[in-house]
C-alpha positions in Angstrom: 0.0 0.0 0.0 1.4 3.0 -0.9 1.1 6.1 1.6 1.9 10.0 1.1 5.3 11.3 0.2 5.9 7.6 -2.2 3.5 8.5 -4.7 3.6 11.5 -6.8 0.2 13.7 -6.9 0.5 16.1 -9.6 -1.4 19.5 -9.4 -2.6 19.0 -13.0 -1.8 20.3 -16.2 2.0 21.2 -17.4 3.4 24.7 -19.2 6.2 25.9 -20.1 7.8 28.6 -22.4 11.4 29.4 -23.8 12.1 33.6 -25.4 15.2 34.8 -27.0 15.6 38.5 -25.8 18.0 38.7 -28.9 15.5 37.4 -31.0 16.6 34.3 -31.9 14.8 31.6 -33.9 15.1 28.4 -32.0 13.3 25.4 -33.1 10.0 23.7 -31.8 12.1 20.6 -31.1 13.3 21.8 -27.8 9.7 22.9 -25.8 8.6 19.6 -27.7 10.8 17.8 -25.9 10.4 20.2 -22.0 7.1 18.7 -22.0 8.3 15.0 -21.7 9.3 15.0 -17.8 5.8 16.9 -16.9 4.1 14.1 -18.5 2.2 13.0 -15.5 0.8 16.2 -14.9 -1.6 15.1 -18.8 -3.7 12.6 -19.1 -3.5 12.7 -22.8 -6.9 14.7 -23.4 -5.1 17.5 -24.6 -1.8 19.2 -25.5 -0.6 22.3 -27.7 1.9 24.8 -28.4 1.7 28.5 -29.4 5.3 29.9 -31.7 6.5 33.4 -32.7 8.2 34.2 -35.5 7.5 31.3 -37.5 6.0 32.7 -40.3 8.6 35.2 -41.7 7.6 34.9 -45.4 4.0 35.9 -44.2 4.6 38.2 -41.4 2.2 41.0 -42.9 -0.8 38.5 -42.7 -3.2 36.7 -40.5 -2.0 33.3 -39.7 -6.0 31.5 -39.5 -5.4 27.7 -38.1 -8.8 26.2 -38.3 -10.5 22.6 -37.8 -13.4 21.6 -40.1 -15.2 18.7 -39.6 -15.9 18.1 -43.1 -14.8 18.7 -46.7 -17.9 21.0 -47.1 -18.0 23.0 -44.3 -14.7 24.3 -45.3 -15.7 25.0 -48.4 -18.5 26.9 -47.1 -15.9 28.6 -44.4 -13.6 29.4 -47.3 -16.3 31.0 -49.2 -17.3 33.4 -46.0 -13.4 34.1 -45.6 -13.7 35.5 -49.3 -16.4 37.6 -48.6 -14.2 39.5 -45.9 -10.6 39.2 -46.7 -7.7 38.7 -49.3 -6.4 34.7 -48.9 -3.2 34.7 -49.9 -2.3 31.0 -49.0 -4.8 28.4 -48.3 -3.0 25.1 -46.7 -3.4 21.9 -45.1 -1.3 22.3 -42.0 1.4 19.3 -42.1 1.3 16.6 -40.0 2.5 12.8 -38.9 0.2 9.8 -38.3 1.4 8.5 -35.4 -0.3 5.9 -33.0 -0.6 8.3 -30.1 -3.1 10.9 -32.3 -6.5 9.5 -33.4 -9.6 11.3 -35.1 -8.1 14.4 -36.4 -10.4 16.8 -37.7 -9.3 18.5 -41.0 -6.7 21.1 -39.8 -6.4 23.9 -42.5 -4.7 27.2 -42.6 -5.0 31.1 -44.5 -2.6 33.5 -44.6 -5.2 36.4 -45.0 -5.6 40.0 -44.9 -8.7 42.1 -44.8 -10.0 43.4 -47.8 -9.7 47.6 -47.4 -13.4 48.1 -48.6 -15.0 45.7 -45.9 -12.8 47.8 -43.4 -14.1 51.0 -44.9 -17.5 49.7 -44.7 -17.7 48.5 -41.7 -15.1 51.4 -39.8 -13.6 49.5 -38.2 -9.4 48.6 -37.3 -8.4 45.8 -39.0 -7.6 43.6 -35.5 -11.3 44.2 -34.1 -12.3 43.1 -37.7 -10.5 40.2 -37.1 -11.9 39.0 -33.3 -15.1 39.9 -34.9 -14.3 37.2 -37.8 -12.9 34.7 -35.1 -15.8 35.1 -32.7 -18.5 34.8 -35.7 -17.0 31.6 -37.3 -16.9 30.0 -33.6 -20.2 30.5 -32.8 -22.4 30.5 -36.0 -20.8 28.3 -38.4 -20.9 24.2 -37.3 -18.3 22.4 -37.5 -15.4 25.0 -38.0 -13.3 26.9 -35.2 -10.4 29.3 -35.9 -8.3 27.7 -33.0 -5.3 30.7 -33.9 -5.5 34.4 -35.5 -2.3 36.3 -35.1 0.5 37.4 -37.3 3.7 35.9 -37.7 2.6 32.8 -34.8 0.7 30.1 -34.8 -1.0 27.5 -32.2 -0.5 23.8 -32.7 -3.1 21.9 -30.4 -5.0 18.1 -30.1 -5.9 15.8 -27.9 -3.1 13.7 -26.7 -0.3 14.4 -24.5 1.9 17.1 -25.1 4.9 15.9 -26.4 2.7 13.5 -28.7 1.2 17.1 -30.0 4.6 18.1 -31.1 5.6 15.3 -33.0 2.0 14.9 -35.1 2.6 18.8 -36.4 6.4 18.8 -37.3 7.4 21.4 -34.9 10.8 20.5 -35.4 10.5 22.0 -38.6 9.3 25.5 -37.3 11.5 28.1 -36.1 10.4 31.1 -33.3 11.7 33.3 -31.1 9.8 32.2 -28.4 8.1 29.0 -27.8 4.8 28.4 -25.0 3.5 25.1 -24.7 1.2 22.9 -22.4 -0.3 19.3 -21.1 -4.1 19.8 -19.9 -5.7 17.5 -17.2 -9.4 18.9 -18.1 -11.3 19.4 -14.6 -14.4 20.3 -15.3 -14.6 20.0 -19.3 -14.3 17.9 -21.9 -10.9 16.8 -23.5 -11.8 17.8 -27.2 -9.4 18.8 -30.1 -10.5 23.0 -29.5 -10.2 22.6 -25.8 -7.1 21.8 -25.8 -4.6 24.6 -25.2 -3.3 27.5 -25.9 -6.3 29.3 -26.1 -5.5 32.5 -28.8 -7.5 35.6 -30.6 -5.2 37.9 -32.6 -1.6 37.7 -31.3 -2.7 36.9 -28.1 -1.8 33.0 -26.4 -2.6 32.0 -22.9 -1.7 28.4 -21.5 -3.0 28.0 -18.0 -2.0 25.9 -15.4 -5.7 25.7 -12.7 -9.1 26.6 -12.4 -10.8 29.3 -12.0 -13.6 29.5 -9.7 -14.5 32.9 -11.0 -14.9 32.3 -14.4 -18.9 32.8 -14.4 -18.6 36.5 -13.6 -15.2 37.0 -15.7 -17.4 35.6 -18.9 -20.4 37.5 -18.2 -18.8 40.8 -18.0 -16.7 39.8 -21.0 -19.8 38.9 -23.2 -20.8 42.2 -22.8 -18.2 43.5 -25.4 -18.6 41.2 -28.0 -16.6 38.4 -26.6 -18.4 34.9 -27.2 -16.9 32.2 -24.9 -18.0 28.9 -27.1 -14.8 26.4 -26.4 -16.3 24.4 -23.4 -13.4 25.3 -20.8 -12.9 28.2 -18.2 -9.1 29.1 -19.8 -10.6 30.7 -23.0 -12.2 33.8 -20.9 -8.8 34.9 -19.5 -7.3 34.9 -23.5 -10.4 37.5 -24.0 -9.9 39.1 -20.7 -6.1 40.0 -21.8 -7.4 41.4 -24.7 -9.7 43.4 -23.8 -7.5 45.3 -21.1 -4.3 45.3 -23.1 -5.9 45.8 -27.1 -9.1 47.7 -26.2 -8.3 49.4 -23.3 -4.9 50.5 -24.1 -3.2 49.0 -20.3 0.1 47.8 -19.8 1.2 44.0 -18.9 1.8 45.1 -15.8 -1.8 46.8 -14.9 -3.6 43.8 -16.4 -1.8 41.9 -14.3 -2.8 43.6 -11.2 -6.3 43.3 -12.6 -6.7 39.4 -12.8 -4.4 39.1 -9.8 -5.4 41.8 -8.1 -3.6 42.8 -4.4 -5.9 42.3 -1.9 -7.6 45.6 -0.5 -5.0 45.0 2.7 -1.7 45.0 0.8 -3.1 48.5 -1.5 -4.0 50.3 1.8 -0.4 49.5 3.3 1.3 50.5 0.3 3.0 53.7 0.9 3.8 55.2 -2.9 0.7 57.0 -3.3 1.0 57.1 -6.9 1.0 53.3 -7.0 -1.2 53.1 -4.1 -4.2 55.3 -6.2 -3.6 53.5 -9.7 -4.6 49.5 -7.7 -7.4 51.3 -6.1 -8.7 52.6 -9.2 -7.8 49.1 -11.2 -9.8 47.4 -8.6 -12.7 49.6 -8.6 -13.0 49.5 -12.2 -12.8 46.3 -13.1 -14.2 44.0 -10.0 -15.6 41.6 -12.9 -12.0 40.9 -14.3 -10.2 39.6 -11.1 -9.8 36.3 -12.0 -10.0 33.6 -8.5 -8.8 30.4 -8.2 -5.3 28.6 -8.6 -4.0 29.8 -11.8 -0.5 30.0 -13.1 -0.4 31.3 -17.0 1.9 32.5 -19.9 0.6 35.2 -22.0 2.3 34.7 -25.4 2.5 38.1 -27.4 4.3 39.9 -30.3 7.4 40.4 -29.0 7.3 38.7 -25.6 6.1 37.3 -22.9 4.1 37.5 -19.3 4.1 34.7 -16.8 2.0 35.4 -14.1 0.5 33.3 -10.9 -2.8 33.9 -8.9 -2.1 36.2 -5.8 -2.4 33.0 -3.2 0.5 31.6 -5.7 -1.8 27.8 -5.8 0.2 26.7 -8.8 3.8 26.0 -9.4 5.6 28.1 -11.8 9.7 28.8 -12.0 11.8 30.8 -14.2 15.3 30.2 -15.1 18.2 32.5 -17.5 20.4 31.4 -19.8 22.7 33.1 -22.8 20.0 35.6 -23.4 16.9 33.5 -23.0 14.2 33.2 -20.7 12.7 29.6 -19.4 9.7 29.5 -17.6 8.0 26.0 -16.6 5.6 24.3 -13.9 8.6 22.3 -13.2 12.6 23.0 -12.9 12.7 19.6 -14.7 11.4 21.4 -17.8 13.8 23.8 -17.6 16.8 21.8 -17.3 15.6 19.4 -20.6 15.7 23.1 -22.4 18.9 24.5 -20.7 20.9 21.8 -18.5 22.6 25.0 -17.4 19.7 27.3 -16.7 20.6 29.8 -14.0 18.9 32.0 -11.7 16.4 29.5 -11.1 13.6 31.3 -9.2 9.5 31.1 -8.3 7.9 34.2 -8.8 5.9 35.5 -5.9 1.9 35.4 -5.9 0.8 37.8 -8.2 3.9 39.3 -9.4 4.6 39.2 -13.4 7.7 38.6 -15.0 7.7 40.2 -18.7 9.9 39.2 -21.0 10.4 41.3 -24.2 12.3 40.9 -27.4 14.6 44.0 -28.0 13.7 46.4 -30.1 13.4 45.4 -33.9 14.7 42.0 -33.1 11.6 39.9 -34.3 
């Protein structure tokens, strides 16, 4: 019989990220291959990886990975996508039949850009036009879901373990600056090939180790502005949430972050910079809706860099660790040290305290 402290209990669900401050192209081999000694924190109902930089021929133009279940419904999505935007490319994304991957849906991608009349028409900037696209497809059009949107990335995501993931798309053959990837132990929704993770819109990536107990209020509020929350899991709302605060309401990493992982009403009344002390009181006023509970520890993927942030009780695991100009981040040091055997500066960030990692300047 085996008692406590012989058997491992993992907290569920794996991440882990990898950015070159320099830039750097690195291939999708390596945070393929960070995911292996996390594999007990899967259960092989979903895995995925979001990569930036890895489509510098097409840079200019929106990157649309999408399942179809059928032959005809993308046709009929193609011909929508027509209606609204300039395809430039129109793809099957490679992959490899292995054992471990079984009933693939037909996984397509566009390199697109929005036609300048349909902009005109409508008046709108060309990224709202395109969550408006994303959200529409998802939740009118059966059988199709954009499952990526941004420039120069893409996500790669399926049910299976992680490492599994990697192999099936080739992501040895991909090369980005900056790499996020994760295992998923579904809690409280189905395993299923658009649940998996990273959860995207636009640029934007989040993987999420953890639950979030608020997400009923988070979605509601986000709804509200056009937001439509239609992949079966509590991770997509925070993808939206960052979105909304960063895109749409113009505020930095670090004020988002002390929206969804807001200080308690304690810690702001002890602070003694008044400046600071005034801007979390007027975060937390604003947006009550947007404080995301529960354990959580995520990695925002963005243009240019990333944010890894935990919930303020710090409920998940989540270390960072330097090397020759990169950044590792990872629910396990084990992770790490399959990247970087000679990672330094191994650390845990504290409970509600981001660490942003950016690309210099022109780099990417």
């Amino acid at each position: 019989m085996k008692v406590e402290g012989q058997v491992r209990i993992p907290s569920g669900c794996a991440i882990a990220a990898v950015i070159s401050k320099q830039g750097d192209r690195m291939s999708g081999e390596a945070i393929t291959n960070a995911m292996k000694p996390m594999h007990d924190r899967s259960n092989g109902l979903g895995g995925g990886f979001a990569g930036y930089g890895i489509y510098p021929d097409y840079k200019d133009f929106y990157a649309l990975h999408m399942f179809f279940d059928e032959r005809a419904t993308r046709k009929n999505c193609e011909g929508f996508l027509k209606e609204r935007f300039e395809i430039v490319k129109s793809e099957i994304i490679p992959t490899r039949k292995i054992p471990a991957i079984t009933d693939e849906p037909i996984i397509w991608r566009y390199f697109v850009a929005p036609l300048k009349s349909v902009l005109a028409n409508l008046q709108l900037d060309e990224k709202e036009f395109v969550a408006r696209t994303v959200m529409k497809i998802n939740t009118e059009m059966e059988g199709a879901y954009v499952f990526s949107s941004g420039k120069n990335m893409g996500t790669f995501k399926a049910v299976g373990f992680p490492e599994d993931v990697g192999v099936f798309y080739k992501l040895e053959e991909y090369e980005g600056y900056s790499w996020t990837a994760h295992g998923r132990y579904p809690t409280n929704t189905p395993g299923w090939w658009g649940g998996a993770h990273p959860f995207t819109l636009l640029d934007w990536s989040v993987v999420h180790n953890g639950e979030i107990s608020s997400y009923d209020a988070n979605r509601r509020f986000i709804e509200m502005f056009g937001y439509k929350c239609t992949l079966q899991t509590d991770t997509e709302v925070i993808t939206y949430i960052m979105d909304y605060l960063l895109r749409v309401q113009g505020l930095t990493l670090g004020e988002a972050a002390s929206v969804i992982a807001a200080p308690f009403w304690s810690t702001i009344e002890g602070k003694t910079d008044e400046a600071d002390k005034e801007k979390h009181l007027y975060l937390r006023t604003l947006f009550p809706s947007l404080l995301v509970t529960g354990p959580f520890s995520i990695v925002l993927g963005f243009n240019g860099g990333l944010m890894a942030l935990n919930d303020r009780l710090k409920l998940r695991s989540m270390v960072v660790g330097e090397k020759g100009g990169k950044v590792f981040i990872a629910s396990e040091e084990a992770a790490i040290r399959t990247m970087e055997p000679d990672a330094e500066n191994i650390w845990a960030p504290a409970g509600g305290e981001p660490v942003i990692v950016q690309v210099k300047d022109g780099a990417y």
